[in-house]
C-alpha positions in Angstrom: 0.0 0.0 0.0 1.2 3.4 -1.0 1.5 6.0 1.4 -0.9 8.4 -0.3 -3.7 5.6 0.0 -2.2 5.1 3.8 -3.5 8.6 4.1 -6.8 8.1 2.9 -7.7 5.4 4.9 -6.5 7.0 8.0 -8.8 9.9 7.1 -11.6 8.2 6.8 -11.2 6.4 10.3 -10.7 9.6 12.2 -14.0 11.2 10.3 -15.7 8.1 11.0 -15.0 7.9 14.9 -15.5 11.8 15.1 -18.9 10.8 14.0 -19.4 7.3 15.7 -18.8 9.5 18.9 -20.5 12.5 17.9 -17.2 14.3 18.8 -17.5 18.1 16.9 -15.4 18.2 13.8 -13.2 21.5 13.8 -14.8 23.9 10.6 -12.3 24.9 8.3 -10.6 28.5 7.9 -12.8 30.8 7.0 -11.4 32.0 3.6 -12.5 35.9 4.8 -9.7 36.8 6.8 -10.9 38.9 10.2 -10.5 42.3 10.8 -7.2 42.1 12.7 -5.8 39.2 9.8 -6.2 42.2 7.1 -4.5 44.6 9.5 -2.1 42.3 9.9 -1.1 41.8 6.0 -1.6 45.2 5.3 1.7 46.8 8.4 3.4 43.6 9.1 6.0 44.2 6.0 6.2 47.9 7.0 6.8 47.6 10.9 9.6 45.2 10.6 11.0 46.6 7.8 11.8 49.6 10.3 12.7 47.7 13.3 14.9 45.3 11.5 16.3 46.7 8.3 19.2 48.6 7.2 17.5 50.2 4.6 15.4 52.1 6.9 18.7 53.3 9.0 20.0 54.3 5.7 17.1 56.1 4.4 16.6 58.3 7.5 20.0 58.6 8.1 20.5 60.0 4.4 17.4 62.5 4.7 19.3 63.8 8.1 22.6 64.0 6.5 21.2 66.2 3.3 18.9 68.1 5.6 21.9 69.7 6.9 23.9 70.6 3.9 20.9 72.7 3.4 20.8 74.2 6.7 23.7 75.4 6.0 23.4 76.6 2.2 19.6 78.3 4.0 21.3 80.1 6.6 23.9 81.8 4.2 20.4 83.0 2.2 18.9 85.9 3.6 15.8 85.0 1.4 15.4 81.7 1.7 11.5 81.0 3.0 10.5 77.1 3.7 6.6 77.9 4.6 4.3 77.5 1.3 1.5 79.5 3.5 3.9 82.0 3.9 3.3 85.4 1.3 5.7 87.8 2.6 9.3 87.2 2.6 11.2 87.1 5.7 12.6 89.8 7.7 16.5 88.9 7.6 16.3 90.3 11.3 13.9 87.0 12.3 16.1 84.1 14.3 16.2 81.2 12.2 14.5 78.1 12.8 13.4 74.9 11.3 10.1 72.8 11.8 9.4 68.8 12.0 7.2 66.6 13.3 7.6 64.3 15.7 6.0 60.7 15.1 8.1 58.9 12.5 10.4 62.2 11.9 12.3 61.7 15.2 10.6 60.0 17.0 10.0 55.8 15.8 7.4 54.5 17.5 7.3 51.2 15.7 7.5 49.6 18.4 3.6 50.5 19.0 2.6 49.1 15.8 4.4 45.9 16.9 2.6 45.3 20.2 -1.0 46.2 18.0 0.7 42.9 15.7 1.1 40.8 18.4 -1.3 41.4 20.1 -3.8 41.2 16.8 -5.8 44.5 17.7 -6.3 47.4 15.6 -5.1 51.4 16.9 -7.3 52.5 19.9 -6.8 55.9 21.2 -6.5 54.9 24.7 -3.6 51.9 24.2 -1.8 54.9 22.0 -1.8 57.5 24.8 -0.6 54.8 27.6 2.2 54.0 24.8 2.8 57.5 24.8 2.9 57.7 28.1 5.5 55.2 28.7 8.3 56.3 26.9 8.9 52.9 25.1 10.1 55.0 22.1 13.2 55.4 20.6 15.6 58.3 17.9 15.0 58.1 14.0 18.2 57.6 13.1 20.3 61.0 11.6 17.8 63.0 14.3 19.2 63.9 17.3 22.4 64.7 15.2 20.8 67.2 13.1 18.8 69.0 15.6 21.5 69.2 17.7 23.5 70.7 15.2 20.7 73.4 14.0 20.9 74.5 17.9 24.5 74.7 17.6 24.3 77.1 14.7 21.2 79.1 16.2 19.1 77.9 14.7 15.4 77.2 17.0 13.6 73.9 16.8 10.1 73.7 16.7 8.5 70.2 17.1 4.5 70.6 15.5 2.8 67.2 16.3 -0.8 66.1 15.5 0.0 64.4 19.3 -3.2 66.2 21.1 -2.0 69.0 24.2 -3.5 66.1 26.9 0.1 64.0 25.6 1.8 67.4 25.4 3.8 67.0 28.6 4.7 62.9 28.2 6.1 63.8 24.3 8.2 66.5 26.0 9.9 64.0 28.1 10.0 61.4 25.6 11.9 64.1 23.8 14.0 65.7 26.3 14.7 61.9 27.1 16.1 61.1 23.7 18.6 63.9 24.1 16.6 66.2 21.6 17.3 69.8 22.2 14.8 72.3 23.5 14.3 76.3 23.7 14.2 76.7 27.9 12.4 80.1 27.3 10.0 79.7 24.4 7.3 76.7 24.4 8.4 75.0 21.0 6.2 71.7 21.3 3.4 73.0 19.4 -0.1 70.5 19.8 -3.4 70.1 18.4 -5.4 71.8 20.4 -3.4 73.9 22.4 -5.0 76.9 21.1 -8.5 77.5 19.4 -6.8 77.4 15.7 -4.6 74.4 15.8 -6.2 71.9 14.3 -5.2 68.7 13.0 -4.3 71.1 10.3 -0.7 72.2 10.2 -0.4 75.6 8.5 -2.0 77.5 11.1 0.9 76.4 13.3 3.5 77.1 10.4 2.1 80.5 10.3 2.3 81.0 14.1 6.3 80.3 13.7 6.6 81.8 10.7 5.7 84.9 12.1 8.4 85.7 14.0 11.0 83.3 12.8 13.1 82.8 9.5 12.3 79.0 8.4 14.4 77.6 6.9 13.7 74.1 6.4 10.3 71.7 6.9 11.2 67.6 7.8 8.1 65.5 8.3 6.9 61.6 6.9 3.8 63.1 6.0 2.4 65.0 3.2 0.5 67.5 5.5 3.5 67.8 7.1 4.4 70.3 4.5 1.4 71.0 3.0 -2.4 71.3 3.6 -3.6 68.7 2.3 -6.5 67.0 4.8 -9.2 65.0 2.9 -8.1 65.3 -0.9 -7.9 63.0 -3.5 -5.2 61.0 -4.7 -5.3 63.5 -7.7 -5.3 66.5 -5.9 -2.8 65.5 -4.1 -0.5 65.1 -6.9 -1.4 68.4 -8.2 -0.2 69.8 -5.0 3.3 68.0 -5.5 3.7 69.0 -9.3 4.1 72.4 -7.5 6.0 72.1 -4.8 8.1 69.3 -6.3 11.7 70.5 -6.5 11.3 71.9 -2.7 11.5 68.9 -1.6 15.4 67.9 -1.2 15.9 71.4 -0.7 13.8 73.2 1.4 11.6 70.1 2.6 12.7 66.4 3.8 10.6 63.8 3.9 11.2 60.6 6.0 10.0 57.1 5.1 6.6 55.5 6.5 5.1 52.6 4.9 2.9 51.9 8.0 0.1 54.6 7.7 -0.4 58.0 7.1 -2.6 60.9 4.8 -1.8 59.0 2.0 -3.8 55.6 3.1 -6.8 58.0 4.2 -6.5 59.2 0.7 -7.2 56.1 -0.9 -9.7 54.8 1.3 -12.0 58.0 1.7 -15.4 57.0 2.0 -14.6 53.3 1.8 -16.1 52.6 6.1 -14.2 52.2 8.8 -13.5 48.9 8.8 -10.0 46.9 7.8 -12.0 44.3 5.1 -13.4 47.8 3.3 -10.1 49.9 3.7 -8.2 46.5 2.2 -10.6 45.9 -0.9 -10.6 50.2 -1.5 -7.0 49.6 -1.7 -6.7 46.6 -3.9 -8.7 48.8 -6.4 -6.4 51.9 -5.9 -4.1 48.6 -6.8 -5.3 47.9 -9.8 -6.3 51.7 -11.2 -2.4 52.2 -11.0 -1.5 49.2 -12.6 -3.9 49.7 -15.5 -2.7 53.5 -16.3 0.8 52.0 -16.3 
């Protein structure tokens, strides 16, 4: 007897005694993943790819390292301007300064994303702000180094976070603890909601530094980073890029994040909240830019 056959038969028996003994035969998959099985497949490749890989070290590291030749070629330009918003030029009298966010800029948090993985839960607000809270975080590699030499060259930092003001004080000593430098007499941790205007929307808050300050340079992993761009499309969006393009590399730096970000909300817009619809919206995202290709 073949083993193949061997298998058979040996089949048979156990479905035959599961039955003789009306033990419950286990259902198969379910060939619809679950809501945390699509979140899984969909930041699984991302998060380890920048907890594990040298790639990612490299690609911050290199935005870091260019960011600060043109520090330097900005601060020898009396007109150089880095705020889009921005229609007056600068008074050359203004300190210099430069603006980033913090989640994903200089601050990885991946380490969050990989507790929601093993854990098999999707993002809830309160988990996020105990995460916060605990100061399991870590540098973006290039960071510190650049920031620290900005300061060094007076030049002000100003961190502008979509981190609500109720984090404000746990993100300053996440900061503060990552050897990231701060202005002891001006409050340059600038949140969502710590005045009546700063919304979730950055520009108001570029304006508010703006205003006083020379800026230089704009370093973010987000397109609203940089821009306003809250709730457009895909096509929009890349209007907005075809004309800001060439600032980017000079006067903005962008950091890689493959885990989430304005860019997923802009393809899934009005596709529900839930992980099945935001992974089928984006299969056909998929499959519109494989087609115009």
């Amino acid at each position: 007897m073949n083993g193949r056959a061997l298998l058979g038969i040996l089949c048979m028996t156990a479905l035959s005694c599961a039955h003789s003994t009306n033990v419950p035969v286990a259902a198969p998959p379910s060939a619809t993943p679950t809501e945390n099985e699509y979140y899984g497949q969909e930041t699984l490749q991302g998060v380890i790819w920048m907890q594990s890989s040298v790639e990612y070290r490299a690609a911050a590291q290199q935005v870091y390292v260019n960011a600060k030749r043109a520090l330097d070629m900005a601060l020898a330009d009396p007109a150089w301007q880095a705020v889009s918003e921005s229609t007056t030029a600068p008074a050359t009298s203004l300190r210099p300064a430069v603006i980033l966010d913090i989640d994903e800029t200089c601050i990885d948090n991946s380490v969050y994303e990989a507790e929601l993985l093993e854990a098999r839960q999707l993002h809830q607000e309160e988990r996020w702000e105990a995460f916060v809270r605990s100061g399991k975080v870590s540098a973006v590699p290039g960071a510190r180094d650049f920031l620290q030499y900005a300061t060094s060259r007076g030049v002000r930092v100003f961190y502008v976070t979509n981190q609500d003001v109720k984090l404000e004080a746990a993100t300053r000593d996440n900061l503060r603890r990552l050897g990231f430098p701060f202005d002891e007499n001006l409050d340059t941790l600038l949140t969502v909601a710590e005045r009546p205007d700063w919304t979730s929307d950055k520009s108001t808050r570029r304006l508010f530094v703006a205003a006083e300050h020379r800026v230089l340079l704009l370093l973010g992993d987000d397109f609203n980073d940089f821009v306003s761009a809250n709730g457009k499309s895909p096509e929009a969006r890349q209007e907005i890029f075809e004309r800001f393009g060439d600032w980017f590399g000079t006067k903005w730096f962008i950091l890689p994040n493959p885990v989430y970000g304005s860019w997923e909300r802009a393809l899934t817009a009005g596709s529900g909240k839930g992980a099945q619809e935001k992974f089928d919206a984006k299969m056909k995202a998929l499959r519109k830019t494989a087609a115009a290709e």
